[in-house]
N, C-alpha and C positions, 0 to 999 in steps of 0.2 A: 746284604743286597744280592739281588740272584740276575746272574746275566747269562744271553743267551750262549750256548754249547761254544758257539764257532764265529763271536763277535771279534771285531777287528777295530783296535784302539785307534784312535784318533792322537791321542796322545799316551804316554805310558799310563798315567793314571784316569785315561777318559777313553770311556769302550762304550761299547752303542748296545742299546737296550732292545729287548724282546719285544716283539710287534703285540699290537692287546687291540681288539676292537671298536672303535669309534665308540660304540654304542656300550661297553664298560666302562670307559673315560667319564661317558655323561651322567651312568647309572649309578656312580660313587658320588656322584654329586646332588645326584637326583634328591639320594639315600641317606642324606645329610642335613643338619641343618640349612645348607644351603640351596634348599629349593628352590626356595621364594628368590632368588636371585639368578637362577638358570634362565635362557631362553633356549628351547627347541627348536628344529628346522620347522613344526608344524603352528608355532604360533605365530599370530597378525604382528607383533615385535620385530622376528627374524631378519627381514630383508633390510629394514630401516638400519637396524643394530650394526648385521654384515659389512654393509655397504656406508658406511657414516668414515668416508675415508676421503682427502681433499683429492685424489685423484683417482677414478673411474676404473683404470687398470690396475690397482693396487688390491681390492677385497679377496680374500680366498674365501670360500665355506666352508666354516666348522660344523663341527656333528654338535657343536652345542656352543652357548657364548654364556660367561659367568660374571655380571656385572655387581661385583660386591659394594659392601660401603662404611666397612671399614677395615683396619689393618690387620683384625681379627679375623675378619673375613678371608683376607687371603692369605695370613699364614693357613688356616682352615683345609684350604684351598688347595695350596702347594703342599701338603703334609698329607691330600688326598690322591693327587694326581701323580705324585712320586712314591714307584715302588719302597713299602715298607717287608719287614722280616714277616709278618704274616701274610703274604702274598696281595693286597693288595697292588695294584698295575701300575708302573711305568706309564704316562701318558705323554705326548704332545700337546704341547699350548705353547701357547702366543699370547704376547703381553701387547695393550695396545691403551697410550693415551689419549693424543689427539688425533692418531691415523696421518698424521703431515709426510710421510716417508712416500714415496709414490712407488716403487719398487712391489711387485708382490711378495707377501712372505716376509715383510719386513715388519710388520705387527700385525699379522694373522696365520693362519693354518689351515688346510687344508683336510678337514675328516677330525683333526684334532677338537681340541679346545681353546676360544680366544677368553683371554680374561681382561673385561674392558673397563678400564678404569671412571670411566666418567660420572656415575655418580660419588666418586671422592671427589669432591670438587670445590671443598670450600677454604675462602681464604680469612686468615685471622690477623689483626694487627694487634702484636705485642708491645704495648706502651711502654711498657717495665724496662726493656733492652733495644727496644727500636727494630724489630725484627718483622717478617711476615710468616706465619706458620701456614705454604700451602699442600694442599693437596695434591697427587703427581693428576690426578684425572682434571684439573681445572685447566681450563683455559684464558690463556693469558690477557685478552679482553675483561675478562669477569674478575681475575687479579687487579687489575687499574682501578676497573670501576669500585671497588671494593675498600682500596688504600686512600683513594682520589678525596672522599671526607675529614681524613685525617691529614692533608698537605702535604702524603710522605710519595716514594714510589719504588720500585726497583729496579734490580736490572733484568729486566725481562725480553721475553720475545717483541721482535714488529709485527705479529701478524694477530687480531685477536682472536681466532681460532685454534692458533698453535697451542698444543698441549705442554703442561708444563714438564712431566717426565721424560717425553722423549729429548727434546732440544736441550737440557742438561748434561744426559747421555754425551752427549758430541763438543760439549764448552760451552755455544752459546753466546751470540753477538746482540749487543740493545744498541739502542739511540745512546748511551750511555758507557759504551765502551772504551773511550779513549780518557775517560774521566776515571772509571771505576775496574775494567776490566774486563772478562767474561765472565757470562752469568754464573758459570760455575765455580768461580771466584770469591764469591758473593756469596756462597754456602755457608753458613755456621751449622749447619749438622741436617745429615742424610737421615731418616728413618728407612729402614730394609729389610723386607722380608729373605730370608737364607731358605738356601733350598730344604732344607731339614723341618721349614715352617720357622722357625727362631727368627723372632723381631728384635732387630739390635739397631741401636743407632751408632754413627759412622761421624766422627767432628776431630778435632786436632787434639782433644784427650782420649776420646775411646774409640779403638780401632782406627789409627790415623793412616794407616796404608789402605784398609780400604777406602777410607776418605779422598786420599788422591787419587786413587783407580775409580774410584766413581766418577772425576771430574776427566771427564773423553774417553772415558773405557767401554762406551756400551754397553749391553747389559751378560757379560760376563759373572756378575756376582749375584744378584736377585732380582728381585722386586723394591723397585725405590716406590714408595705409599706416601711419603711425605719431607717436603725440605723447609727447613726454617732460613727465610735469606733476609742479609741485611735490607734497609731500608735506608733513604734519605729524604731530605725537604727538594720537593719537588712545587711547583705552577705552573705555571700554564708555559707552552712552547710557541715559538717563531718558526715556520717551515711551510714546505708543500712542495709539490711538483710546479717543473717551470720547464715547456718544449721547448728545445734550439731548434732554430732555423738547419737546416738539412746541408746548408753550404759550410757550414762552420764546424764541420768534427774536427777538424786539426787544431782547431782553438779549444774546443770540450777535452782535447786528450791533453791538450797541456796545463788546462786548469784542474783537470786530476791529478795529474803526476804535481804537479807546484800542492797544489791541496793535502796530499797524503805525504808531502816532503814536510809540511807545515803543521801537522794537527798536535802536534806538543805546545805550539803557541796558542791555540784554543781551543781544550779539548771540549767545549760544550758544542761544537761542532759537529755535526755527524752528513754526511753521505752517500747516496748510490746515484755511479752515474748506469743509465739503460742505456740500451741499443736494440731495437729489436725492429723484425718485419712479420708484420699483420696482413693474414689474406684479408681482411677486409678495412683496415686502413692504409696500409702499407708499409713504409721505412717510419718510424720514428727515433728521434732523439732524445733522450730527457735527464734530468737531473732530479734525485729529490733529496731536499733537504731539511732537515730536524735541527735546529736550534734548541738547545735545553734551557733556555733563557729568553724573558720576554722582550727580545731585543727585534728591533726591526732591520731588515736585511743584513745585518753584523756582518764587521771588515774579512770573515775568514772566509766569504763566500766570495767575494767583491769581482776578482776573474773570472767565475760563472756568471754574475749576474752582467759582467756590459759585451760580453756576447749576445747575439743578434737573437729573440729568441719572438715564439709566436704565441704565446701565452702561458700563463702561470696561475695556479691557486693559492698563492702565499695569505697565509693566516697568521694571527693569535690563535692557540687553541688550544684542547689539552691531549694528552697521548691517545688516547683509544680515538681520538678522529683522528689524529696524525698518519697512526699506523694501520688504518684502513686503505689508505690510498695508495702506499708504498707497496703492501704486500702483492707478491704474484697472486693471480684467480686460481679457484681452482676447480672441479667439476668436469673435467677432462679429460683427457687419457695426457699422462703428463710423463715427461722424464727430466730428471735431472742429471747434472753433470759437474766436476770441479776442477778446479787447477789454482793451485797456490805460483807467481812467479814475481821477478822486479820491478819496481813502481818505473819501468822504463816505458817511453813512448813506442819504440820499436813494435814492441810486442803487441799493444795495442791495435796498433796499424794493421798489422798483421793477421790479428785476430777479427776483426772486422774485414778485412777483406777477404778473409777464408770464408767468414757465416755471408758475409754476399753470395757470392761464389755458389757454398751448396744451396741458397736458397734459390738462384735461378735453376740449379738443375732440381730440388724439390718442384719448382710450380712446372715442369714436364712431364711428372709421375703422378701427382698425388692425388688423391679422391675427396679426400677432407675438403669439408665445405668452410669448418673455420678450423685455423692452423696458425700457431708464433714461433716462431724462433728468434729466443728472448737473450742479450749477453748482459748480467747484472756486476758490475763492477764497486769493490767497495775499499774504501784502503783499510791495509791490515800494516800498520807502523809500529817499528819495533816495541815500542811501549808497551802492547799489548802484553807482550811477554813480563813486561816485567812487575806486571800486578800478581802474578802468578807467585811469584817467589816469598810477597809479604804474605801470602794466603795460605802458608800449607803446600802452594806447589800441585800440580798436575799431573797431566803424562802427555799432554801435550809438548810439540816441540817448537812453542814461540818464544821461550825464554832462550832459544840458542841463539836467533835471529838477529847477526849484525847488521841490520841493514833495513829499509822500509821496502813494505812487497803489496800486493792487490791479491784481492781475495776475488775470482770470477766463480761467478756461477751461471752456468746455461740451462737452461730451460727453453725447452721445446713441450708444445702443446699441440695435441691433434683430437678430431670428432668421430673419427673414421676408424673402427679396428683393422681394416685391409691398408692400410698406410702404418701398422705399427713396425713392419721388417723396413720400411724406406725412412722412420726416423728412428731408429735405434742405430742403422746406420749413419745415417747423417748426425748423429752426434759421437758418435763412436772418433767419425772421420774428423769434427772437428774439433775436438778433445788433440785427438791425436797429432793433424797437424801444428797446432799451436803451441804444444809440447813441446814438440819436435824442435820445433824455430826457438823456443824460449832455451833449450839446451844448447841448442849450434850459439846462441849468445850468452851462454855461460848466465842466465836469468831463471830457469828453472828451479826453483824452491824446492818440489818433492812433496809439500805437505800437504793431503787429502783432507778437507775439512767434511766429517762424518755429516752434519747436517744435510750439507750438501749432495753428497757423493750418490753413487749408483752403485747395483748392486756389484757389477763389474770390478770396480773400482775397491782399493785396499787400504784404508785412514788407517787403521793399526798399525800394517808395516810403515804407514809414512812416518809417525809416531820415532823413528829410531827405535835400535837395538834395545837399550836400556830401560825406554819407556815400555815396548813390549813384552821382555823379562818380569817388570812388576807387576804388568795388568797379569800376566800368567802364572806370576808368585801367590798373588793373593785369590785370583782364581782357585787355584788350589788351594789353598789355605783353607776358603771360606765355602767353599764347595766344592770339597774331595773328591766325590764319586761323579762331577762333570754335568749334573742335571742342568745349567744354562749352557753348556756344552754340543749335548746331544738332546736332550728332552726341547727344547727351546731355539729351534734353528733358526728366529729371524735374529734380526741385528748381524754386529759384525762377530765373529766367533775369534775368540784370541787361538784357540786351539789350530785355526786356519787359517792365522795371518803371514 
């Protein structure tokens, strides 16, 4: 491997590579079997490709986009764009499934190379073992609709455009979580390209340390091309979105907290209470809820539903309409944010009176014509941890968790590029202050959920010592000379946690 004169290691075994021209990145690709799968900055393809990200400030421009379609393909692939002993280049690329990351540089590149998964996109039901064999480029809409013939389902994403590769990466939360776990849980074997180009698969016999490092490690080790996840008998669900009345948040915050004290007594239960204010609606309140059973209003909602409320969509119906409704929009310049703490009401409180707060001093600054700032609250009950353990085990750290905790997630949406330094701070500040409160009450968790987080933001150190040592044991292990390291800077890099 030939590296530049006077490179400076990242890590003892991870040193940063010789700069090589955009335009030889593409040209090795060009010069390849893989032509016919290249897109150029001058073809009618480009911008659509670039830009096919759920939020507007996320796209970089590559000097080329490599939409392969199959696992040959991108070992091909990696085996081109990583310096070899005959001097072929060192490249940069960027892996990108669904583009759900709203951060830039989080599945793209800039001048590099992105390799976009989306024509791997199909899903297979394995009768024989009851399994789903998908592809990482599918998205999880077209997963449902696909399983939905056969009666069965998994545990997948809520959004049907989430890609299935990335949200694995990070664990992975379904309608289905308190039942089965996180989705990454629900893995019986990774297929991965290695940076060397070697397609190896990753299960609790072969390679089971990578196997855990796959499950929240980010993309530290390769390219995941394909996961076979178990499946179950699934029908039709009971759920929907239901508005509160705007008088009643102190009664919505105790039927979360009492709700995510409870969800052991029925886990077919699932979830998110909102809070958000809309330049063009205003404050809303809301709840949405998934029943995995065709049960009508079931007893585990009963304190959300005789709160005071101004309408609701409650249905029979089956998952891909469910989880159209739930998921955040997206098409905007978007940021996310996280904070793991205690299913306490304190905090709560707290936390909504803070996003009050900056949002009157936002409608004094801002240019945006339409603009949310969204607080999604979901329970994360000790249990969850504890699927992990019959699984193989993670690197997540919710199998430490004595106690039930709320998973928040913020999001804020703007229209406006000249408003993006007055919400990066406004959620900077309200990250921070809620932190802040959730520690002076000894409620602070620490744990970063990577789906969630910002680029700012560090899930790996949240992870614990122990968990980080092994993502970085088999990092090295399974890619010695650092190419997901230094070649590959979106995601979280273990080298920089």
């Amino acid at each position: 491997m030939k590296f530049c004169p006077n490179a400076v290691a990242l890590l003892s075994v991870f040193q940063d590579v010789c700069p090589v021209t955009k335009s030889t990145c593409c040209t090795a690709l060009y010069n390849s079997p893989l032509s016919n799968r290249l897109i150029l900055p001058d073809s009618p393809l480009y911008e659509a490709a670039v830009n096919n990200h759920f939020a507007t400030n996320a796209p970089l421009y590559p000097a080329c986009l490599l939409q392969p379609e199959s696992v040959e393909d991108v070992s091909r692939a990696v085996s081109l764009l990583v310096e070899t002993d005959d001097g072929s280049p060192q490249c940069q690329f960027a892996v990108r499934s669904g583009g759900h990351a709203t951060w830039a540089g989080a599945s793209g590149t800039r001048d590099g190379v992105t390799i976009d998964l989306s024509r791997m996109n199909s899903t297979i039901y394995n009768e024989n073992n009851s399994t789903a064999s998908i592809m990482a480029g599918a998205r999880w809409g077209s997963v449902y609709k696909t399983l939905k013939p056969y009666g069965v389902a998994v545990t997948g994403g809520r959004d049907d455009t989430l890609g299935v590769g990335g949200i694995l990466m990070g664990g992975g939360f379904s309608f289905f979580a308190a039942r089965y776990g996180l989705l990454c849980d629900n893995v019986e074997n990774y297929e991965v390209v290695l940076a060397n180009g070697e397609i190896v698969n990753a299960n609790l016999e072969s390679s089971p340390d990578l196997f855990r490092a796959l499950k929240g490690g980010s993309n530290n080790f390769g390219i995941i091309t394909k996961i076979d996840l178990r499946t179950f008998k699934q029908g039709d669900l009971w759920g929907g979105i239901i508005a509160h009345d705007l008088s009643t948040t102190s009664q919505q915050i105790s039927a979360l907290v009492n709700f995510t004290n409870n969800v052991a007594d029925d886990p077919h239960a699932s979830l998110v209470s909102i809070w958000q204010y809309s330049s063009t609606l205003g404050k809303i309140a809301a709840s949405g809820m998934q029943y995995t059973k065709p049960v009508k209003r079931p007893a585990a909602y009963r304190e959300f539903l005789q709160i005071p409320s101004v309408a609701n969509t409650f249905r029979f119906t089956d998952i891909f309409d469910l989880m159209k409704e739930t998921a955040p929009p997206g098409g905007n310049r978007i940021r996310l944010l996280t904070l793991t703490f205690g299913n306490d009401e304190r905090v709560l409180r707290k936390l909504l009176d803070v996003q009050d707060e900056l949002v009157e001093e936002v409608k004094a600054k801002v240019h945006s014509k339409g603009w949310d700032v969204v607080s999604f609250l979901q329970p994360l009950p000790k249990l969850i941890g504890e699927f992990s353990e019959r699984n193989g085990g993670n690197v997540l750290p919710l199998n430490r968790m004595d106690k039930n905790h709320l998973l928040y997630l913020s999001y804020i949406s703007w229209d406006d590029s000249a408003d993006d330094a007055l919400f990066r701070d406004t959620g900077d500040r309200l990250i921070s202050r809620v932190s802040e409160y959730a520690k002076s009450i000894n409620e602070d968790n620490g744990f970063i959920y990577m789906n969630y987080a910002d680029k700012v933001q560090n899930p790996l150190r949240s992870y614990g010592e122990e968990n980080l040592q092994h993502i970085l044991r088999v990092a090295r292990k399974y890619d010695p000379t650092g190419v997901f390291q230094v070649q590959v800077p979106g995601g979280y890099k273990a080298s920089a946690a």
